[in-house]
PDBQT receptor file of N, H, CA, C and O in Angstrom, charges set to zero:
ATOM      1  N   UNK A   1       0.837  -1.199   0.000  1.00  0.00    +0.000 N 
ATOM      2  CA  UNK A   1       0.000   0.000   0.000  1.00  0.00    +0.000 C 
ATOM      3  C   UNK A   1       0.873   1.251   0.000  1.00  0.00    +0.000 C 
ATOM      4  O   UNK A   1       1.972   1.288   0.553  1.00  0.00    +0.000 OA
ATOM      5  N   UNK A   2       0.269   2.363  -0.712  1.00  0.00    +0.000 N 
ATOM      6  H   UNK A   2      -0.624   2.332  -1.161  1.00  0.00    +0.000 HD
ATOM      7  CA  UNK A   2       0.906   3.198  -0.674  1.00  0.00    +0.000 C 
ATOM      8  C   UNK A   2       0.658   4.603   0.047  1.00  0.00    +0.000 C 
ATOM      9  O   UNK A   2      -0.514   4.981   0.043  1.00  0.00    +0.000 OA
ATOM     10  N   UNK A   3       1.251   5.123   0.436  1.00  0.00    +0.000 N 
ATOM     11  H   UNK A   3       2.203   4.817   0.440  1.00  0.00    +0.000 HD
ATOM     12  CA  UNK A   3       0.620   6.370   1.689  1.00  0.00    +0.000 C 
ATOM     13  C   UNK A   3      -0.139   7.059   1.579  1.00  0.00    +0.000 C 
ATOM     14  O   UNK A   3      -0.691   7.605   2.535  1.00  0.00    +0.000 OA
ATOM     15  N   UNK A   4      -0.470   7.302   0.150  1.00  0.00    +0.000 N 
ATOM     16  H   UNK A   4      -0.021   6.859  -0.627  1.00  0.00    +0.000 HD
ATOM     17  CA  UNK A   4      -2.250   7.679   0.042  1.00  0.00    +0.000 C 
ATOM     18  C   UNK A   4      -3.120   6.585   0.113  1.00  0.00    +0.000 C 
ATOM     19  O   UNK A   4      -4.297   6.940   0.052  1.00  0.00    +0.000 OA
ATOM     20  N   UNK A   5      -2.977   5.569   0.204  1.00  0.00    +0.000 N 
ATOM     21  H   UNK A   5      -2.021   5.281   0.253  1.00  0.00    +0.000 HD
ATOM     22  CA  UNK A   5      -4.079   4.681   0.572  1.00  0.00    +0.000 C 
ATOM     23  C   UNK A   5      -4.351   4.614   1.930  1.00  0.00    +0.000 C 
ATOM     24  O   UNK A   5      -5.464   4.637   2.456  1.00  0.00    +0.000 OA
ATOM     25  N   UNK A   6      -2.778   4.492   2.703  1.00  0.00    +0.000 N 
ATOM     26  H   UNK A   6      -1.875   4.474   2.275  1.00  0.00    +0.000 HD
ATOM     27  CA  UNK A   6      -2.638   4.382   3.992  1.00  0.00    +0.000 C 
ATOM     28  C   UNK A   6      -3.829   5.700   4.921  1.00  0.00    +0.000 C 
ATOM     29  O   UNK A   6      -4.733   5.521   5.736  1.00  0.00    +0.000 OA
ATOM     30  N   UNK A   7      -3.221   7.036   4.261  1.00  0.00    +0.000 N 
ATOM     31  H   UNK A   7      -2.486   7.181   3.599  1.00  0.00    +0.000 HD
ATOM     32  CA  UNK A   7      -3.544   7.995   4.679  1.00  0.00    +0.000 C 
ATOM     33  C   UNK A   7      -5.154   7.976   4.397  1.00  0.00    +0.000 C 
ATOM     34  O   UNK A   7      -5.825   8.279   5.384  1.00  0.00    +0.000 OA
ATOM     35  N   UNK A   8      -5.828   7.690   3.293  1.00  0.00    +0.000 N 
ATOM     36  H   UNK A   8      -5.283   7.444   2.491  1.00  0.00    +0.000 HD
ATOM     37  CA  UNK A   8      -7.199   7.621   3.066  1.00  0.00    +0.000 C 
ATOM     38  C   UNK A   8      -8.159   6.580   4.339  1.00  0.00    +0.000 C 
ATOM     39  O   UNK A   8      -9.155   6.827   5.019  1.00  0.00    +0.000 OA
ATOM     40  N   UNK A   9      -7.173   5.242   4.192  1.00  0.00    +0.000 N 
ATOM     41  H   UNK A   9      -6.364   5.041   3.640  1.00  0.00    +0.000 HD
ATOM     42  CA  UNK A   9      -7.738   4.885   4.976  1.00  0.00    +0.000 C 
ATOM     43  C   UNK A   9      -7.528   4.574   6.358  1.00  0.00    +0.000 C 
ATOM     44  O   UNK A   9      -7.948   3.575   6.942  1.00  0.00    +0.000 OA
ATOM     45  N   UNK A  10      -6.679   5.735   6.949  1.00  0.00    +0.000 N 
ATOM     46  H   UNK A  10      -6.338   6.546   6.475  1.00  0.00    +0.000 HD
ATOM     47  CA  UNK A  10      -6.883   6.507   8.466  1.00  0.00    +0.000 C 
ATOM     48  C   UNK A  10      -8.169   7.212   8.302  1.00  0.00    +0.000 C 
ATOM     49  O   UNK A  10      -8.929   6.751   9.153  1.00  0.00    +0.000 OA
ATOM     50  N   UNK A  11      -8.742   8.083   7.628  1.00  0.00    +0.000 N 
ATOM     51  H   UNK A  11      -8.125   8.458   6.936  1.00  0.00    +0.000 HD
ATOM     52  CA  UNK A  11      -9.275   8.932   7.988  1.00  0.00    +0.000 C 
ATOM     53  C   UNK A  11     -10.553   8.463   7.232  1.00  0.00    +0.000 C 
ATOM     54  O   UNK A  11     -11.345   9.374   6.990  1.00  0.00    +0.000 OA
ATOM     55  N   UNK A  12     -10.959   7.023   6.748  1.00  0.00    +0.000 N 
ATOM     56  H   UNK A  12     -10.315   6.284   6.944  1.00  0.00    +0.000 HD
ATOM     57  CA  UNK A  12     -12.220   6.723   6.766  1.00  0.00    +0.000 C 
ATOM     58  C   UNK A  12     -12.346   5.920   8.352  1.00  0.00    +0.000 C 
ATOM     59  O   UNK A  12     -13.411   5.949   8.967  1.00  0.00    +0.000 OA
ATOM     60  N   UNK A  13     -11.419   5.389   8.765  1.00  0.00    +0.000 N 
ATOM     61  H   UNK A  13     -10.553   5.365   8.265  1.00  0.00    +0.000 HD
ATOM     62  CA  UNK A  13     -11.426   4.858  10.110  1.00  0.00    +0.000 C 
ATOM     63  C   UNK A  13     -11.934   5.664  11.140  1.00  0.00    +0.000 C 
ATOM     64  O   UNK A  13     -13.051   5.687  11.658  1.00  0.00    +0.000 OA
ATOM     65  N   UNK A  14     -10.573   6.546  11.418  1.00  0.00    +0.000 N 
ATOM     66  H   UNK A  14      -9.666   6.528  10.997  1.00  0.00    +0.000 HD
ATOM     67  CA  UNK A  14     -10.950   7.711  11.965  1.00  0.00    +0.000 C 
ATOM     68  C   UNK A  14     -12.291   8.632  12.058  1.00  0.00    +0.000 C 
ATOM     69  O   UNK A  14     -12.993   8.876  13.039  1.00  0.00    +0.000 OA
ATOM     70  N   UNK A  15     -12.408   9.051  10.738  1.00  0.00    +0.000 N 
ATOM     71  H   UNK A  15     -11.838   8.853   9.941  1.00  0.00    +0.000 HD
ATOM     72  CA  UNK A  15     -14.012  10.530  10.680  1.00  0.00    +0.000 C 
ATOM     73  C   UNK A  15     -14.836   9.375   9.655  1.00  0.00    +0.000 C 
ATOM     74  O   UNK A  15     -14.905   9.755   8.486  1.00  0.00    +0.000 OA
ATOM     75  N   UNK A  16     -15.478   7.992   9.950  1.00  0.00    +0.000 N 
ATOM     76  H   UNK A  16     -15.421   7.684  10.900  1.00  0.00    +0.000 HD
ATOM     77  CA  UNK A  16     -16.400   7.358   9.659  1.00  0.00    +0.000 C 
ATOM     78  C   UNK A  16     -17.568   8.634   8.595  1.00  0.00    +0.000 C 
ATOM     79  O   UNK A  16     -17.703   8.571   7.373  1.00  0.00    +0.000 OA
ATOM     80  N   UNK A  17     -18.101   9.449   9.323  1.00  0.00    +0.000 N 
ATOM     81  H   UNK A  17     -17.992   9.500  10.316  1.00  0.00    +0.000 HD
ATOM     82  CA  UNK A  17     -18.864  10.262   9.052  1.00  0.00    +0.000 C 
ATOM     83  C   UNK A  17     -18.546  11.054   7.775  1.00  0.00    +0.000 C 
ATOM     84  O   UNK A  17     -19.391  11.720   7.176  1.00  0.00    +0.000 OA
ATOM     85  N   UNK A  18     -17.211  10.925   7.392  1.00  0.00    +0.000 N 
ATOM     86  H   UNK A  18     -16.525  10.384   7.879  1.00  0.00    +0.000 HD
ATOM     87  CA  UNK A  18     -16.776  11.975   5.967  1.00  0.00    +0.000 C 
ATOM     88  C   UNK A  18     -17.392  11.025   4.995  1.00  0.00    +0.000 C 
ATOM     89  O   UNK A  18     -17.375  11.288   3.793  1.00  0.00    +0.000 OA
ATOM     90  N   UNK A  19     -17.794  10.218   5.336  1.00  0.00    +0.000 N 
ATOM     91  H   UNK A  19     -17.808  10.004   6.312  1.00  0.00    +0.000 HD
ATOM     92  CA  UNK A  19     -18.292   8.945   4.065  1.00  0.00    +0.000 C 
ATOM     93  C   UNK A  19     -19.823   9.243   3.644  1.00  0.00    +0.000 C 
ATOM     94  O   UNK A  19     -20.578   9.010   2.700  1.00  0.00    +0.000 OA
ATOM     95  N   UNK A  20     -19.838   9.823   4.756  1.00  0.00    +0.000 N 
ATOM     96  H   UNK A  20     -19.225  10.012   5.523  1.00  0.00    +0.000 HD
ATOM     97  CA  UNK A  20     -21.879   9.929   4.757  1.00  0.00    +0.000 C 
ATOM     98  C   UNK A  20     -22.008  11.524   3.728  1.00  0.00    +0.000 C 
ATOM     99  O   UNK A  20     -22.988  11.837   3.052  1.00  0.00    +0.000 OA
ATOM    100  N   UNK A  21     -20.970  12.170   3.852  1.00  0.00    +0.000 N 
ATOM    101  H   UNK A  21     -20.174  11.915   4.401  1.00  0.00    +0.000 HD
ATOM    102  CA  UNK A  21     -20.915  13.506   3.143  1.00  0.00    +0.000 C 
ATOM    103  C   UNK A  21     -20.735  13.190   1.528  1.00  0.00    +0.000 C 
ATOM    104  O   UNK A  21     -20.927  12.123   0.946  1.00  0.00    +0.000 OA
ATOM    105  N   UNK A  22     -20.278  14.542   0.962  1.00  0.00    +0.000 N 
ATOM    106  H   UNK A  22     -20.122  15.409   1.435  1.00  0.00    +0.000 HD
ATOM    107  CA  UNK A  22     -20.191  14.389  -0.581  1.00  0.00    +0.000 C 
ATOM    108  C   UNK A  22     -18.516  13.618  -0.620  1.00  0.00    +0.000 C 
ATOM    109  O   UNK A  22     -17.696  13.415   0.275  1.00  0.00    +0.000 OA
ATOM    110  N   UNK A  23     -18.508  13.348  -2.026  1.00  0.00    +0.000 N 
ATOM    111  H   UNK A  23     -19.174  13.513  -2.754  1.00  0.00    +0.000 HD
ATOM    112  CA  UNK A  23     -16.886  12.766  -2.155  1.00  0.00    +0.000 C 
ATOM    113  C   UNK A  23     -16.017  13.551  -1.426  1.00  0.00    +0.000 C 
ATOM    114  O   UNK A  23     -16.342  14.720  -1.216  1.00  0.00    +0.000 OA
ATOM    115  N   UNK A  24     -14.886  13.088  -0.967  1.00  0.00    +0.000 N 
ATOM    116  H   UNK A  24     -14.623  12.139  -1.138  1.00  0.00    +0.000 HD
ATOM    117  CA  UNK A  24     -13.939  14.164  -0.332  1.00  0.00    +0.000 C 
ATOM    118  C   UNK A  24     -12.987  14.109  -1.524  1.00  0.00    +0.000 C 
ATOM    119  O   UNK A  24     -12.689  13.127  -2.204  1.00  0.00    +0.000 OA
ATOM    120  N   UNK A  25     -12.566  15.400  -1.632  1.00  0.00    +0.000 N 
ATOM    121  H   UNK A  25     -12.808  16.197  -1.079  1.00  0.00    +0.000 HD
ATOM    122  CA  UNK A  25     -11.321  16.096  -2.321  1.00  0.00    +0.000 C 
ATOM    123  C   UNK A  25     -10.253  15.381  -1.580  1.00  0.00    +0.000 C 
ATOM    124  O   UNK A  25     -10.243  14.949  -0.427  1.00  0.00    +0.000 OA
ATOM    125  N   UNK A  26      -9.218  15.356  -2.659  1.00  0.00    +0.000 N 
ATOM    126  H   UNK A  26      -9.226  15.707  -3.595  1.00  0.00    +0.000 HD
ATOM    127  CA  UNK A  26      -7.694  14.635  -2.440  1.00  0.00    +0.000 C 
ATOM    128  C   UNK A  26      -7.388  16.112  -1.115  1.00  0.00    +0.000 C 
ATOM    129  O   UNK A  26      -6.696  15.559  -0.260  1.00  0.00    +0.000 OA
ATOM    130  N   UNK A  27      -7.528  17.069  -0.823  1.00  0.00    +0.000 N 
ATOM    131  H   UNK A  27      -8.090  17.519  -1.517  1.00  0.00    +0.000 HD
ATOM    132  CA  UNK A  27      -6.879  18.244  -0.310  1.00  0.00    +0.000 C 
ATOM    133  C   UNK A  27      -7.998  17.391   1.163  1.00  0.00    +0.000 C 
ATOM    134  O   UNK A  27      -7.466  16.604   1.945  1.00  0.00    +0.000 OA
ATOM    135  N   UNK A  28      -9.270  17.698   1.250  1.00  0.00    +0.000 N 
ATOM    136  H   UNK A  28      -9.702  18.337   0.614  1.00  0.00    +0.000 HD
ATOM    137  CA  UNK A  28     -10.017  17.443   2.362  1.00  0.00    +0.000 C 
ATOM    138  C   UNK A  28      -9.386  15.971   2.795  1.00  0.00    +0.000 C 
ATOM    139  O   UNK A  28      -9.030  15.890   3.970  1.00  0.00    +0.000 OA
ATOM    140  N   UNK A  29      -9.283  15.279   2.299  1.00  0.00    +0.000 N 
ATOM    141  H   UNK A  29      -9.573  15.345   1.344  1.00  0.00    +0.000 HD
ATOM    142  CA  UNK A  29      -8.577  13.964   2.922  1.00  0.00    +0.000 C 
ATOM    143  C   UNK A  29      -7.658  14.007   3.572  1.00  0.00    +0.000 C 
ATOM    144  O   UNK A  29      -7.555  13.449   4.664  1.00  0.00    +0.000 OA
ATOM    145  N   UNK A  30      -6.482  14.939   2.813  1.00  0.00    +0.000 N 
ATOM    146  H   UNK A  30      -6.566  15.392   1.926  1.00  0.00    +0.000 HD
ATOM    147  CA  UNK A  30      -5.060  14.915   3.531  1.00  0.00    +0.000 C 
ATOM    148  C   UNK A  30      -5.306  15.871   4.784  1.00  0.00    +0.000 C 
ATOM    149  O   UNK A  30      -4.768  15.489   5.823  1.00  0.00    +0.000 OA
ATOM    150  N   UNK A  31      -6.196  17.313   4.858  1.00  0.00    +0.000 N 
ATOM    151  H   UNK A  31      -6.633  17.623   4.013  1.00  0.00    +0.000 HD
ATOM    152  CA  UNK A  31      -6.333  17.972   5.944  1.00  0.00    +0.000 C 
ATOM    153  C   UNK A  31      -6.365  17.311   7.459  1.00  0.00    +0.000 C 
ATOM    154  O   UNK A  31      -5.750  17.667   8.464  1.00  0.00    +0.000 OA
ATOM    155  N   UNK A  32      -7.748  15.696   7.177  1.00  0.00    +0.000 N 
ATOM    156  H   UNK A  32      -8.247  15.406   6.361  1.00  0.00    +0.000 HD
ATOM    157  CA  UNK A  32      -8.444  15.069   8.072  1.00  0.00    +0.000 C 
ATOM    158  C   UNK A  32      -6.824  14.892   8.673  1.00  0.00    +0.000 C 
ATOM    159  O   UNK A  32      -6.121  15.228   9.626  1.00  0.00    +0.000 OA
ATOM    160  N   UNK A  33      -6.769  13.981   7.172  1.00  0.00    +0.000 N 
ATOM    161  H   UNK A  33      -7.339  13.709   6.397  1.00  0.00    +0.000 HD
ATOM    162  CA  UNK A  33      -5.391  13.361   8.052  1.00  0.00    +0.000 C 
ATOM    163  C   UNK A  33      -4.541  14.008   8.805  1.00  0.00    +0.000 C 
ATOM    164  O   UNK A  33      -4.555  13.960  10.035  1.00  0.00    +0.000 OA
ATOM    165  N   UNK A  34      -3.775  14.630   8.150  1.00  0.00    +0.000 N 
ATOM    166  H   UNK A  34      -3.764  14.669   7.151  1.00  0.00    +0.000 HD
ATOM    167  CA  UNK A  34      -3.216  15.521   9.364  1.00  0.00    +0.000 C 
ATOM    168  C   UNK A  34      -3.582  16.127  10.437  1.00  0.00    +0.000 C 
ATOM    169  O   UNK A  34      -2.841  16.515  11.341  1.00  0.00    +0.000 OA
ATOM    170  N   UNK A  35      -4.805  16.230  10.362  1.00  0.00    +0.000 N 
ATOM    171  H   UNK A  35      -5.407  15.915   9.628  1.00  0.00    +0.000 HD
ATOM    172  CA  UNK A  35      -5.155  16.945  12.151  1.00  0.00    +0.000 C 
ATOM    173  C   UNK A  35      -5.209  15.168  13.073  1.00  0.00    +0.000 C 
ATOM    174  O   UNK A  35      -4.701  15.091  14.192  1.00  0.00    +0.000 OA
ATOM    175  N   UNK A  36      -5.813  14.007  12.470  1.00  0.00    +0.000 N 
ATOM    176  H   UNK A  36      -6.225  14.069  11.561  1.00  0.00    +0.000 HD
ATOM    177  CA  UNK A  36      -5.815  12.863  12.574  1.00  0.00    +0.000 C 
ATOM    178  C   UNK A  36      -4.400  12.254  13.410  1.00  0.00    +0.000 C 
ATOM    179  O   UNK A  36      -4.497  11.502  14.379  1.00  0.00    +0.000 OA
ATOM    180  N   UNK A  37      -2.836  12.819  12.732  1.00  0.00    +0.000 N 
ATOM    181  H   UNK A  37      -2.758  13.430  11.945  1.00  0.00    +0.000 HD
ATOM    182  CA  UNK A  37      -2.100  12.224  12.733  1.00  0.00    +0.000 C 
ATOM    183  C   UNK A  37      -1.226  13.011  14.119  1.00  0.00    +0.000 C 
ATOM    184  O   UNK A  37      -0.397  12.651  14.955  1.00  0.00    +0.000 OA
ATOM    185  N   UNK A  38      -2.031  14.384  13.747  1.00  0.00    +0.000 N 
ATOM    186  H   UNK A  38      -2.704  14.676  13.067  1.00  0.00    +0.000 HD
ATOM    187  CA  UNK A  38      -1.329  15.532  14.405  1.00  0.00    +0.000 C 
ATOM    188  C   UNK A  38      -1.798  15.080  15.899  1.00  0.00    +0.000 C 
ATOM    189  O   UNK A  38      -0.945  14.888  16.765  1.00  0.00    +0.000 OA
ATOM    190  N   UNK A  39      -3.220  14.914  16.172  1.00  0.00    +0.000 N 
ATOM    191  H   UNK A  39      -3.913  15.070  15.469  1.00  0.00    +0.000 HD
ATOM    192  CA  UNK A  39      -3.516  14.325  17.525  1.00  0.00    +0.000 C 
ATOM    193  C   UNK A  39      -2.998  13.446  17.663  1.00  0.00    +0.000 C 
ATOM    194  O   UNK A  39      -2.110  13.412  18.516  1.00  0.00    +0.000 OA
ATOM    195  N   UNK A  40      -3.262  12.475  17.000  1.00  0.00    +0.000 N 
ATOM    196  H   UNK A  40      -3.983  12.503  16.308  1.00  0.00    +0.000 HD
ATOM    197  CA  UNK A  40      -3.047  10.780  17.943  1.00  0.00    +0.000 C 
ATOM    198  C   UNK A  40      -1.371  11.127  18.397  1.00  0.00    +0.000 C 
ATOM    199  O   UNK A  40      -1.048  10.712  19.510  1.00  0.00    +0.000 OA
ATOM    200  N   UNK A  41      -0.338  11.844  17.607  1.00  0.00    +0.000 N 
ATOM    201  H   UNK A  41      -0.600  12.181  16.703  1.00  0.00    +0.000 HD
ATOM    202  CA  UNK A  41       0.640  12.139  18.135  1.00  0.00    +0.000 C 
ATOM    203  C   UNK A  41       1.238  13.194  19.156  1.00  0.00    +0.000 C 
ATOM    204  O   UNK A  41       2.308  13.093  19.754  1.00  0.00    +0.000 OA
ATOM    205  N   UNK A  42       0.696  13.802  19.198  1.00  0.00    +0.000 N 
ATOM    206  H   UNK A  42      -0.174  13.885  18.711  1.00  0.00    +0.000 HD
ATOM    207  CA  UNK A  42       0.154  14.932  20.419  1.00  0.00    +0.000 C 
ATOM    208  C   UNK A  42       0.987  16.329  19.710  1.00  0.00    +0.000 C 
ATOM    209  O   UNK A  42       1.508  17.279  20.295  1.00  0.00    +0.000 OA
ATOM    210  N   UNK A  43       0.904  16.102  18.532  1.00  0.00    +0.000 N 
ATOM    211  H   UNK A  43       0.481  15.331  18.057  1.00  0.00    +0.000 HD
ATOM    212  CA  UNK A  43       1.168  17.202  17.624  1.00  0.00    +0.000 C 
ATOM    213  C   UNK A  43       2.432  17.274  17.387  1.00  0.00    +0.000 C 
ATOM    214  O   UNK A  43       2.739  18.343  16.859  1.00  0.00    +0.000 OA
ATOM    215  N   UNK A  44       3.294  16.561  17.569  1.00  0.00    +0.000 N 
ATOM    216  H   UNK A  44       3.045  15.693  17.998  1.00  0.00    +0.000 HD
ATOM    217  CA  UNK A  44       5.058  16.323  17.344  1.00  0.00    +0.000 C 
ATOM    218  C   UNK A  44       5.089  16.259  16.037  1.00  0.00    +0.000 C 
ATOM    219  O   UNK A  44       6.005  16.876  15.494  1.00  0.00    +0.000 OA
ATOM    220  N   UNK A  45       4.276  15.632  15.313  1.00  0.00    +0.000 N 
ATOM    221  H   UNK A  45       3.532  15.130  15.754  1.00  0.00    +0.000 HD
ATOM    222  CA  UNK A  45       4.742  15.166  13.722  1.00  0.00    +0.000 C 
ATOM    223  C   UNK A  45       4.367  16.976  12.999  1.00  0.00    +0.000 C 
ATOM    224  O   UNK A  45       3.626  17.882  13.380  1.00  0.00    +0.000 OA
ATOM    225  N   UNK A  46       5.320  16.820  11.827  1.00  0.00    +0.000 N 
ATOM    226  H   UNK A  46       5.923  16.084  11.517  1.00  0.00    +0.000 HD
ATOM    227  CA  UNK A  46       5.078  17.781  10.935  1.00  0.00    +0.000 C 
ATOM    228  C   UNK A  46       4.866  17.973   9.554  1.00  0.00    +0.000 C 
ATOM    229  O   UNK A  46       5.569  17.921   8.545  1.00  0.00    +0.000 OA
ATOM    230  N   UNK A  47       3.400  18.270   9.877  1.00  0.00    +0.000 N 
ATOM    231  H   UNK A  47       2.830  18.313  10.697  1.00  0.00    +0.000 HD
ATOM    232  CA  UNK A  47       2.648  18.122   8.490  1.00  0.00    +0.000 C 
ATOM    233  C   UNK A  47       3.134  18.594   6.971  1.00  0.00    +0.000 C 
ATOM    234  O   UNK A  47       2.406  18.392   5.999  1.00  0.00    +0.000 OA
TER     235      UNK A  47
């Protein structure tokens, strides 16, 4: 897999609910993710 898959599917895991909305944009995906990645790490990583 490759880290946009990875990253996509954090953040259908994660925000379940972005699925129920319209398609997400390649940009709205990576945002989730990063606030996604930014918490679970307590904001150390850099986006």
């Amino acid at each position: 897999m490759g880290s946009a898959e990875i990253i996509t599917t954090a953040v259908y895991i994660f925000r379940p609910w972005l699925l129920l909305q319209a398609p997400l944009t390649v940009e709205q995906v990576y945002v989730n993710a990063s606030e996604i990645f930014n918490g679970s790490t307590g904001g150390s990583m850099v986006s």
